[in-house]
Backbone bond lengths (Angstrom), bond angles and torsions (degrees), N, CA, C in turn:
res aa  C-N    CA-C-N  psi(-1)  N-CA   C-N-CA  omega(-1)  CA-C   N-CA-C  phi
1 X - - - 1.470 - - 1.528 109.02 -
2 X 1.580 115.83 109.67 1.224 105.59 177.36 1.730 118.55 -65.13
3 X 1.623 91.34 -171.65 1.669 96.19 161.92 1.467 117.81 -150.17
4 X 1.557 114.29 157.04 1.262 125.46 -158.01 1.694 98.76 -99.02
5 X 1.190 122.30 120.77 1.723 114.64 158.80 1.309 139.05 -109.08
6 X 0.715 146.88 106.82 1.673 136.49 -173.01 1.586 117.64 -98.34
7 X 1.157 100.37 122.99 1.194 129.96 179.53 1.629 126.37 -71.59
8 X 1.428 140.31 142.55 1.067 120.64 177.88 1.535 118.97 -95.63
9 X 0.885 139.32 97.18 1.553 135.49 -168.18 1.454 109.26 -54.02
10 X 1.730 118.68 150.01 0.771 121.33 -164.99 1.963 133.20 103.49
11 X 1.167 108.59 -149.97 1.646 97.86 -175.69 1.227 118.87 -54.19
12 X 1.663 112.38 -46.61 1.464 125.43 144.30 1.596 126.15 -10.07
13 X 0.966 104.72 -64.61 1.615 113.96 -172.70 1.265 121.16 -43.07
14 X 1.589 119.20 -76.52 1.526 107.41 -172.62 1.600 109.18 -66.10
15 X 1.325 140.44 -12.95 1.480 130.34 -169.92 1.245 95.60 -76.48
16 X 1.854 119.90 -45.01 1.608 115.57 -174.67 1.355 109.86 -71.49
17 X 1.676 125.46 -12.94 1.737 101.24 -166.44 1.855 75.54 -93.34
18 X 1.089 154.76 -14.44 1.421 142.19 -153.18 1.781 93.64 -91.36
19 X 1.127 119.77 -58.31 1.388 125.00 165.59 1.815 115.84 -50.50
20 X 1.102 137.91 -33.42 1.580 152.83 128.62 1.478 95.05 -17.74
21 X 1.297 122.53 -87.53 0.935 131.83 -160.55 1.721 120.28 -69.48
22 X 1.189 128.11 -33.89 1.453 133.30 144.07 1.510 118.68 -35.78
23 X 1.342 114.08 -43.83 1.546 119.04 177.04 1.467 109.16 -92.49
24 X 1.133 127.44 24.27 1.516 140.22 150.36 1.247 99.71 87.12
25 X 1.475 129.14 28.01 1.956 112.55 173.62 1.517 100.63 -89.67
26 X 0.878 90.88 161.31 1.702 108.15 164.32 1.033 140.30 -79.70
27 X 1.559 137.80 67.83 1.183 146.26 -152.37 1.815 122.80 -94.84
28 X 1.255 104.39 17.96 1.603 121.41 173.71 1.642 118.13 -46.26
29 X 1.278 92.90 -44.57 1.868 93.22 162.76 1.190 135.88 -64.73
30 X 1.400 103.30 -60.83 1.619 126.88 172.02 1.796 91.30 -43.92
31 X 1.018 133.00 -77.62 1.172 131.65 -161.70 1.849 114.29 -52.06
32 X 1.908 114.03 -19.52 1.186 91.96 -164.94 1.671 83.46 -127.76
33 X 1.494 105.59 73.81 1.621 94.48 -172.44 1.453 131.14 -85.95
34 X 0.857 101.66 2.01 1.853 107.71 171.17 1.735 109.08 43.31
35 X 1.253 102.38 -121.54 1.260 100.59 160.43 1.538 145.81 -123.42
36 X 1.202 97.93 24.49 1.693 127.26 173.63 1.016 113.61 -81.73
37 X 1.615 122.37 133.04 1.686 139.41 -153.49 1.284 91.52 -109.99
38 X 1.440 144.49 -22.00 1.195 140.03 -164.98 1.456 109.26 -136.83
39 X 1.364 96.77 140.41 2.118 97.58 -171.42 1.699 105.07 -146.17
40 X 1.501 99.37 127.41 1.731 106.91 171.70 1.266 113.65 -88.56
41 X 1.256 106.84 111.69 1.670 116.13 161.75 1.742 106.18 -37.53
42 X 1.278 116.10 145.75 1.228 123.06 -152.43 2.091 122.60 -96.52
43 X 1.956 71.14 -14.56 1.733 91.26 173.80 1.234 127.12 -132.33
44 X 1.065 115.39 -10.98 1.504 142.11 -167.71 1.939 110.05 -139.57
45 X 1.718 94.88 115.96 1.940 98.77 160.00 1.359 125.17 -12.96
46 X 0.928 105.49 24.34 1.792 98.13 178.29 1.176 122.36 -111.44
47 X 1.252 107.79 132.28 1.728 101.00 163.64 1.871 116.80 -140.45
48 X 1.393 104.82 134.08 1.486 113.05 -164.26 1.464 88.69 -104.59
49 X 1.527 93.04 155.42 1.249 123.76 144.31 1.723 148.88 -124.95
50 X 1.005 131.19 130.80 1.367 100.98 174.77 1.403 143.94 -111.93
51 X 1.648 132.33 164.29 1.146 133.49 -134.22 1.182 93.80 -152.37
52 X 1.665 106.22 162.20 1.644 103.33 142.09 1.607 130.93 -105.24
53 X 1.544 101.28 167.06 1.655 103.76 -157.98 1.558 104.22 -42.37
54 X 1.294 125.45 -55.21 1.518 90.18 -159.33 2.042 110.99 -88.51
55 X 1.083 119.54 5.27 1.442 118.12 153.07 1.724 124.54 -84.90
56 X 1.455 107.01 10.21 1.657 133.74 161.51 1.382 91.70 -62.59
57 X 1.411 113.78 -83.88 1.680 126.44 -175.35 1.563 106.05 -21.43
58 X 1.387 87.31 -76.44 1.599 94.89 172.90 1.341 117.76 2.87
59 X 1.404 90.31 -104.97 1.470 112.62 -172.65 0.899 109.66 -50.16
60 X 1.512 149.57 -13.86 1.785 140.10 -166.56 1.357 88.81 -96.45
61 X 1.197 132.58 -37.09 1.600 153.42 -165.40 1.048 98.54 -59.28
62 X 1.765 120.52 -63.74 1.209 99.77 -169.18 2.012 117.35 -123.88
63 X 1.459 86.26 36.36 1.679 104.58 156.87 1.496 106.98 94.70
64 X 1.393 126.24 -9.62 1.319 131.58 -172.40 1.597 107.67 -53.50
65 X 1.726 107.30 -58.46 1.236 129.63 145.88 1.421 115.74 -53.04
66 X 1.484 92.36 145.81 1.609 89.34 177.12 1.675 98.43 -123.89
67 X 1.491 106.40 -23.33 1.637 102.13 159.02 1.614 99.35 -147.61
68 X 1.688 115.04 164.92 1.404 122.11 170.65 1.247 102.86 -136.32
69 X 1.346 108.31 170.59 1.600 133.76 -172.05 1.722 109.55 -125.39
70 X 1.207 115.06 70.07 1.382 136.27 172.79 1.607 132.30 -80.87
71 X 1.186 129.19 158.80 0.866 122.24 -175.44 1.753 116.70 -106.77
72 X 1.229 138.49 137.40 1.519 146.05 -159.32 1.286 96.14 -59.58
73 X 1.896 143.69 -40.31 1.114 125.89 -162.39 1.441 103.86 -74.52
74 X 1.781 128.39 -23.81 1.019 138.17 -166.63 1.607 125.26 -91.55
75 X 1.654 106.81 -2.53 1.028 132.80 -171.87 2.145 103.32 -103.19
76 X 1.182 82.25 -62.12 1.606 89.12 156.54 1.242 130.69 -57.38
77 X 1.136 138.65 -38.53 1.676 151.32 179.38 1.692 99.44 -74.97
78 X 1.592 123.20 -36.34 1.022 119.76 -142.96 1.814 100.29 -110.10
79 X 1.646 140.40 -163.06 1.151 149.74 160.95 1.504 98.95 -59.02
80 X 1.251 96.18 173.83 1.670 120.17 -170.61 1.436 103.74 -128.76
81 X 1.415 145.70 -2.15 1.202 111.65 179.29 1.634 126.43 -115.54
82 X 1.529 65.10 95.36 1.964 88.58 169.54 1.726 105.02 -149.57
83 X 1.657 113.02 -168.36 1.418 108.57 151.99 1.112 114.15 -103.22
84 X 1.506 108.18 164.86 1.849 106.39 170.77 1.276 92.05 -112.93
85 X 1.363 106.74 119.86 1.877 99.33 177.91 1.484 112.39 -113.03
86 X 1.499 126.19 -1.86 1.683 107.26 -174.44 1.525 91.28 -163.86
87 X 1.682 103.51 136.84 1.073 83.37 168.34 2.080 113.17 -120.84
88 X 1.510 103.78 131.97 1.682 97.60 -170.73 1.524 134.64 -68.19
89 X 1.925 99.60 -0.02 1.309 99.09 169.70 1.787 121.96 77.79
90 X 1.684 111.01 16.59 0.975 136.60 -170.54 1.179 114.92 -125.72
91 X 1.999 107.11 137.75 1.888 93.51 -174.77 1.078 121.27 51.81
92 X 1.505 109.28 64.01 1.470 138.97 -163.77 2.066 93.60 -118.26
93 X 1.057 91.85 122.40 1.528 119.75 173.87 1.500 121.00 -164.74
94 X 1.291 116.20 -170.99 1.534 121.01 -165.70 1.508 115.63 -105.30
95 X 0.903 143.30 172.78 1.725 139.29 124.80 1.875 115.17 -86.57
96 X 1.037 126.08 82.38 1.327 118.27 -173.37 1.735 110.34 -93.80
97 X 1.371 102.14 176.79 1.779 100.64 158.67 1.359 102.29 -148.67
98 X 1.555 97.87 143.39 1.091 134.88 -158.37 1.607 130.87 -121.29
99 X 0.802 124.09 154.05 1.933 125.55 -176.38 1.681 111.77 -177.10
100 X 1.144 91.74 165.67 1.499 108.70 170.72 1.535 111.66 -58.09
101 X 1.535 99.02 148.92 2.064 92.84 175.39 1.399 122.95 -64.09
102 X 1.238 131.90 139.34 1.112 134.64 -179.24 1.381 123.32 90.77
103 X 1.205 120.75 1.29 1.637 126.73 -175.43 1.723 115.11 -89.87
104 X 0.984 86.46 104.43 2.159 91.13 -164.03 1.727 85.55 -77.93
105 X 1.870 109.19 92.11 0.559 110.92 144.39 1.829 146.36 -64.05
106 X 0.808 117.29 -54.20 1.442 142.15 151.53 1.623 111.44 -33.56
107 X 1.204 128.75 -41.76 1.473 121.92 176.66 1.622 124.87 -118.53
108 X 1.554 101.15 29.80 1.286 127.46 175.28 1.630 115.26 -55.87
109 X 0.998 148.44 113.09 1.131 140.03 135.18 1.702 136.66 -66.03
110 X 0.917 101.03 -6.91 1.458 128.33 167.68 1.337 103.79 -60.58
111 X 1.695 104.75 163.28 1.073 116.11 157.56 1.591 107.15 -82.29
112 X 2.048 106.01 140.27 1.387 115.71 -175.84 1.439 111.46 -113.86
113 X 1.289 111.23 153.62 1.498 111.31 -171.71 1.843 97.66 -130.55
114 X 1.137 113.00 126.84 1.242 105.70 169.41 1.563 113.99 -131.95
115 X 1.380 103.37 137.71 1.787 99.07 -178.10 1.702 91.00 -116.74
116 X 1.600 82.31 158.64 1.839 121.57 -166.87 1.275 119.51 -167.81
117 X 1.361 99.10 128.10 1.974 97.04 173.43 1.889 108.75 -87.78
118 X 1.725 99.18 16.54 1.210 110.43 150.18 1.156 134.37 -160.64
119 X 1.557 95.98 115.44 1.548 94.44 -161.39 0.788 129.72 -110.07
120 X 1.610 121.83 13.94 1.504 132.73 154.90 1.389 116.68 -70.68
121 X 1.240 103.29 -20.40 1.799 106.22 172.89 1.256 93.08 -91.33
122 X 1.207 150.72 -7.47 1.499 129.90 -173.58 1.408 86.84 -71.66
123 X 1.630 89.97 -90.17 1.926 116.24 174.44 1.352 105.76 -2.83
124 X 1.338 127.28 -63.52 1.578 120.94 -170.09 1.749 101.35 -59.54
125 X 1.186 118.63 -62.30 1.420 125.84 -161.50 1.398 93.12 -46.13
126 X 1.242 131.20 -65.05 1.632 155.94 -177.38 1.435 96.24 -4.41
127 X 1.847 88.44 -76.49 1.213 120.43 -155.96 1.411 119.08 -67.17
128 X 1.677 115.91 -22.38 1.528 122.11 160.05 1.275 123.68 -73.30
129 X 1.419 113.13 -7.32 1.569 124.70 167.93 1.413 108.95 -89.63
130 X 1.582 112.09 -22.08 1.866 101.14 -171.97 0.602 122.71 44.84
131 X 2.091 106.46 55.98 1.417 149.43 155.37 1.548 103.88 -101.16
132 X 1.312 127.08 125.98 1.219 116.11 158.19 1.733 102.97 -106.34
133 X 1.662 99.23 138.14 1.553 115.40 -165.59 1.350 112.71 -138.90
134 X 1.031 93.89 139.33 2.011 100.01 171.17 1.188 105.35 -71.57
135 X 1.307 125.05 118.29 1.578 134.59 172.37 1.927 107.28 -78.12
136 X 1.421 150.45 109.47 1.045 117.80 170.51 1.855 106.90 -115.69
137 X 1.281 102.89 129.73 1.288 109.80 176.91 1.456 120.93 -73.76
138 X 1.902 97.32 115.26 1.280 89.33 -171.91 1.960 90.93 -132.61
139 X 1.466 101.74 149.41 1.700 115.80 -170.43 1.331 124.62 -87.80
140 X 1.574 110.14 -39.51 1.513 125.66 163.84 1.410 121.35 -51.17
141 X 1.663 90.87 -144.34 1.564 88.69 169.79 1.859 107.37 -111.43
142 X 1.313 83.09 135.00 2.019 100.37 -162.15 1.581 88.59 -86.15
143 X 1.593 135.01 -3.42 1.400 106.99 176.72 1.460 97.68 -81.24
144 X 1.467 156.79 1.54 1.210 160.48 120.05 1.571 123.72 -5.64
145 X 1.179 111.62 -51.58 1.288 137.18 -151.27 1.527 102.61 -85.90
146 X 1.474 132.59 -13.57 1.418 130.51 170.40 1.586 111.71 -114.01
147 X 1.633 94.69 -16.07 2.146 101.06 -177.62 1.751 83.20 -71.95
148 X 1.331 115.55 -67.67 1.762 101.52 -170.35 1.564 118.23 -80.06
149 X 1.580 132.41 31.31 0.892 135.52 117.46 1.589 92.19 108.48
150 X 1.143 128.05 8.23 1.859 140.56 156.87 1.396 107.21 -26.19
151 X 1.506 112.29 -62.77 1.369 101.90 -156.36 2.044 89.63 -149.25
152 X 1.041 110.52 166.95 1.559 145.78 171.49 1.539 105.23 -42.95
153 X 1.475 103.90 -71.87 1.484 94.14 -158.58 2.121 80.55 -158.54
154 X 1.697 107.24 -173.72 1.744 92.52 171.11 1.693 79.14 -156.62
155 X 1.420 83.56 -178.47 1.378 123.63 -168.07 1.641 106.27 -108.72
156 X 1.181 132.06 120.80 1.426 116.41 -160.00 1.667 95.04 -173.96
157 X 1.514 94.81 152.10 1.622 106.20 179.79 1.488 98.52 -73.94
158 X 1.482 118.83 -178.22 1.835 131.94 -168.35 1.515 90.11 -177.45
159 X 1.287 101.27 118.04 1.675 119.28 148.81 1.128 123.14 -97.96
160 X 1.830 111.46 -67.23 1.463 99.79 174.75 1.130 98.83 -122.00
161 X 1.662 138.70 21.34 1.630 123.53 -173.73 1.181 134.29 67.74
162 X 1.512 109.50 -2.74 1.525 119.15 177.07 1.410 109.59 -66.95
163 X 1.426 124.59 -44.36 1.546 110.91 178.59 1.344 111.15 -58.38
164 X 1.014 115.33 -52.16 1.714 123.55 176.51 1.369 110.25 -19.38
165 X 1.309 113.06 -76.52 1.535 149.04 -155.29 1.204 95.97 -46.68
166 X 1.995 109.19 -58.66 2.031 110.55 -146.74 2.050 81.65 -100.20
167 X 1.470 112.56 9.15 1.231 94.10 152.21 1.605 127.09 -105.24
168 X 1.063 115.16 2.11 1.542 131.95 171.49 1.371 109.77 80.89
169 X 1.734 124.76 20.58 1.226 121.73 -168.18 2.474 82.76 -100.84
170 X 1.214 100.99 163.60 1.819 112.90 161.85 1.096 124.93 -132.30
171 X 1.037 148.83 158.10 1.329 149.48 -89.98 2.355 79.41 -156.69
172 X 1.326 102.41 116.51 1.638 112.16 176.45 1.363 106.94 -101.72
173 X 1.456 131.98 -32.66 1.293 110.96 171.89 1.770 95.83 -160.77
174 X 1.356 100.06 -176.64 1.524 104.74 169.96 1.351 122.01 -117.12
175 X 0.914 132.61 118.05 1.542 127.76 168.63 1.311 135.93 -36.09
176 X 1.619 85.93 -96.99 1.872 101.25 154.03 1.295 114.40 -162.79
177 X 1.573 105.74 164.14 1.891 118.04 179.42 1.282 97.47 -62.46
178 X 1.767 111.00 156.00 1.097 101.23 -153.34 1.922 83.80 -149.75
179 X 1.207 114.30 161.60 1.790 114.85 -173.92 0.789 116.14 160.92
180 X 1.723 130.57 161.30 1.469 137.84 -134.42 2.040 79.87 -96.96
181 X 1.571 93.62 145.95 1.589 105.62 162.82 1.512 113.30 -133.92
182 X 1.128 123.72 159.75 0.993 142.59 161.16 1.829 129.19 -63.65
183 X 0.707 131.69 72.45 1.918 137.56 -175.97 1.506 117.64 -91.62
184 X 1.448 101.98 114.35 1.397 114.44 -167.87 1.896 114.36 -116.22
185 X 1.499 109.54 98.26 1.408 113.26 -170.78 1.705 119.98 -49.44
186 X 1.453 124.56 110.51 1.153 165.35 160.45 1.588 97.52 11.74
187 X 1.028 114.98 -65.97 1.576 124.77 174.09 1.511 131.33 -56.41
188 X 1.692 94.48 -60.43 1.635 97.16 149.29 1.364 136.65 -45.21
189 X 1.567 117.17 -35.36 1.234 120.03 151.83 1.414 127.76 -10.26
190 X 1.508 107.10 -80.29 1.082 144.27 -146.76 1.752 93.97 -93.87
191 X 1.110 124.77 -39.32 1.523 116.87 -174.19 1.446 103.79 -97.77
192 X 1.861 135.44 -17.74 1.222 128.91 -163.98 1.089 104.99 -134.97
193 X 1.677 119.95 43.35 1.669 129.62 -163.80 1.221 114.26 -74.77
194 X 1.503 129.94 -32.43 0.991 126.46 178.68 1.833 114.47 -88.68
195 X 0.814 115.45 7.24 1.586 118.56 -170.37 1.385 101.02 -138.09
196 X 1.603 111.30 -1.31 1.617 95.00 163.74 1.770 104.42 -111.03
197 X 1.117 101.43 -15.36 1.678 115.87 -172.36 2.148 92.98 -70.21
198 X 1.044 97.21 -56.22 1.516 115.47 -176.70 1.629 102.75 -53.54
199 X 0.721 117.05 -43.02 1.866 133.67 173.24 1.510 103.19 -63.93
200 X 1.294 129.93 -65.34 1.655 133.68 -179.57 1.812 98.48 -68.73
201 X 0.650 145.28 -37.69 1.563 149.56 167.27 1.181 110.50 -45.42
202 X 1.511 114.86 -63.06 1.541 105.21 176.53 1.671 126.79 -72.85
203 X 1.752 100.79 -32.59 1.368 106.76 154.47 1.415 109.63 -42.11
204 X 1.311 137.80 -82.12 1.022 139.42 -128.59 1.769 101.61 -93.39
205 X 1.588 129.89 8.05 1.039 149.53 172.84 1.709 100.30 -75.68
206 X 1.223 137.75 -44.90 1.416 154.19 -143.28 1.137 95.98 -110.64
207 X 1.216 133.47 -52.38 1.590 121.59 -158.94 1.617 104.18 -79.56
């Protein structure tokens, strides 16, 4: 019984097919994809595809996938029903929040506005502070969104802080570490245990 994987396209990509490939799959396709959406591992039942992070969920969600290779901010922002079983230690960054210098965020009595292209992670963070905050969903780039004066402060990924910096916004606290995981749909589990268990094994042999 094979299995289906989906991949997250993007920064993601070459670290997971190199780690793929450390654990002995065959990644000759994936690597020469032209214009084909779907690729058979070359030694092993598998065949990947790729996506973006939050149509990862998707598909594990509703079984198409039988596992994905996602990233933690997208796992958090997004539904929960799957497992998270491994994590590869890749595409490692933060969830921080952020603002212009001098903005006492934190001892505001004001009304606060915060923008995020995730704002279910804002809201939660918010709400463990017993801050109530305007979340505003924004898609671009949210270090924008406090230079023209939108919102307070935001909620935003951080690798190395360089955008931050040459935008003159600083960094108020950190959330959490953040990195690509592995999510394996609930059902498949249970019907493709030995060929998905055998799959996280060799993953988890390499890292």
């Amino acid at each position: 019984m094979g299995i289906n994987i989906a991949l997250t396209k993007g920064r993601l990509e070459k670290e997971t097919i190199k780690i793929l490939e450390r654990a002995g799959m065959d990644c000759t396709e994936l690597k020469d994809k032209g214009r084909k959406l779907v690729f058979q591992d070359g030694k092993e039942e598998i065949k990947y595809f790729l996506v973006k992070s939050n149509d990862a969920l998707t598909y594990v969600e509703h079984g198409v996938a039988d596992i994905a290779v996602v990233g933690k901010d997208t796992i958090l922002e997004g539904s929960k029903n799957y497992y998270e079983v491994l994590d590869l230690n890749i595409g490692k960054c933060k969830f921080i929040v952020a603002a212009m210098p001098k903005t006492t965020l934190y001892d505001s009595v004001s009304h606060i506005k915060i923008a995020s292209k995730y704002p279910n992670v804002a809201r939660e963070y918010f709400k463990k502070r017993h801050m109530d905050v305007e979340v505003i969903k924004i898609e671009g780039s949210v270090e924008l969104a406090p230079i023209l004066g939108l919102c307070d402060g935001i909620v935003d990924i951080m690798e190395t802080g360089t955008t931050l910096k040459e935008n003159g916004l600083v960094v108020l606290d950190e959330i959490c570490n953040l990195s690509a995981r592995v999510i394996v749909n609930k059902a498949s589990f249970k019907m493709k245990q030995e060929e998905i268990t055998k799959f996280i094994d060799k993953v988890e042999s390499v890292l």
